[in-house]
C-alpha positions as CSV (number, residue, x, y, z in Angstrom):
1,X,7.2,-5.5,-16.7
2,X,6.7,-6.5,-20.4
3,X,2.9,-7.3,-21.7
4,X,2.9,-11.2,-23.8
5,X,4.2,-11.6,-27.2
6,X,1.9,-11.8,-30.1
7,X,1.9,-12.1,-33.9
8,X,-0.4,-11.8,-36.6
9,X,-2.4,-14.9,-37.3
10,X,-0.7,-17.4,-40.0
11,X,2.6,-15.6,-38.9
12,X,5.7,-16.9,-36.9
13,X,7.5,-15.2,-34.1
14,X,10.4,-14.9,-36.2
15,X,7.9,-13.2,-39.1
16,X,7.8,-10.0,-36.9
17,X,6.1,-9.9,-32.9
18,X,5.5,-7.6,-31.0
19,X,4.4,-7.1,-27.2
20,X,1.0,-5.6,-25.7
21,X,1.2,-3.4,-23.2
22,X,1.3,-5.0,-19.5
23,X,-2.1,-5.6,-17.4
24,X,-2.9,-3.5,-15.0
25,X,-5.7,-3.4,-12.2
26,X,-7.0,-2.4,-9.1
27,X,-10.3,-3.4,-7.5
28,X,-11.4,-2.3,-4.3
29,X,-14.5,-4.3,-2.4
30,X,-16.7,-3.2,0.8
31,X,-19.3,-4.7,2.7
32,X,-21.4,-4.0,5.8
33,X,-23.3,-6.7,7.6
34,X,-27.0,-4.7,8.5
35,X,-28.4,-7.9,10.1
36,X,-26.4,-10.5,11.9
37,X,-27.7,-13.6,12.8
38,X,-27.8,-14.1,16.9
39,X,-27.2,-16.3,18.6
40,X,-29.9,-16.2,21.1
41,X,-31.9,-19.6,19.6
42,X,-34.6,-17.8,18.0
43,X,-35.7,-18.2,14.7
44,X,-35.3,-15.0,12.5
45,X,-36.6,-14.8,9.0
46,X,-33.8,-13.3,7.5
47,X,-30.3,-14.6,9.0
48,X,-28.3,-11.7,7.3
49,X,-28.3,-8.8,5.2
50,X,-25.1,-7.6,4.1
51,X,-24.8,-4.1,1.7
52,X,-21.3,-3.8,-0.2
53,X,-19.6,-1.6,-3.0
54,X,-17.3,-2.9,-5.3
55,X,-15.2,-0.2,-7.4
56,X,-13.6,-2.3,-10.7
57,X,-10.5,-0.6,-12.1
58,X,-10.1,2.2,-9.7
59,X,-7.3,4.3,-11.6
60,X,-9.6,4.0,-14.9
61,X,-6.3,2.1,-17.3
62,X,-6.8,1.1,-20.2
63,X,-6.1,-2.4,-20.9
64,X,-5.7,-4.2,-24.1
65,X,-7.8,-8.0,-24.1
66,X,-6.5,-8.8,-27.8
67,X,-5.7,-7.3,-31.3
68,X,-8.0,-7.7,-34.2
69,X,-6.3,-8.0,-37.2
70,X,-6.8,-6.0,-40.4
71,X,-5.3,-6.7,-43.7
72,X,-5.0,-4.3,-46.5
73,X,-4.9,-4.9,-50.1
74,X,-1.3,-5.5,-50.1
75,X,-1.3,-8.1,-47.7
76,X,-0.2,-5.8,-44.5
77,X,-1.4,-6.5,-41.0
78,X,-2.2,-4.1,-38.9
79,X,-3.4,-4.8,-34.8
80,X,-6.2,-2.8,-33.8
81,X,-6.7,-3.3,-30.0
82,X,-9.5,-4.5,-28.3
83,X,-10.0,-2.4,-25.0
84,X,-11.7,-3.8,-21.8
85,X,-14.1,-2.0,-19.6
86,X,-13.1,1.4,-17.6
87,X,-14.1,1.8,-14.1
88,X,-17.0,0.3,-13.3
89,X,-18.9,0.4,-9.6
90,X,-21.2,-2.2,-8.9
91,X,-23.7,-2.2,-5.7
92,X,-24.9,-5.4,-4.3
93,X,-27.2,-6.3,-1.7
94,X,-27.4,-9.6,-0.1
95,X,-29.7,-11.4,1.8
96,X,-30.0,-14.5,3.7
97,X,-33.1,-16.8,5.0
């Protein structure tokens, strides 16, 4: 699987392109209800309260959002890549009234 083409800016494809590298990802997402809402016709206070995980990225890639371009004196480009985040976990707790 190839990545999408790109060029430096004020260039053409048939100037010179090149591709990025392919995105890649894996999130992985848990919850646990703690409090359910019954059934039973009383009123509760809190309906639900639901705990989750949520683990972004999970094999930690490396993944390239866009280039920023750098021009030397002599009018090269050069792409310097603009990385997005690593692995990330993020802990949530909800709750409903």
């Amino acid at each position: 699987m190839d990545g999408l083409i790109t060029t430096a800016p004020g260039r053409t494809r048939y100037d010179g392109y090149f591709r990025t590298p392919p995105y890649k990802r894996v999130d992985l997402g848990l919850a646990y209800g703690i409090i359910m809402s019954e059934t039973d016709g009383r009123r509760r206070a809190v309906r639900s309260l639901w705990a989750g995980i949520d683990l972004f990225n999970l094999f930690d890639i490396t993944n390239v959002s866009n280039y920023y371009w750098v021009t030397d004196v002599n009018s090269i480009s050069y792409a310097v890549p603009n990385y997005m985040t690593r692995r990330q976990i993020n802990l949530r707790l909800t709750l409903d009234f």
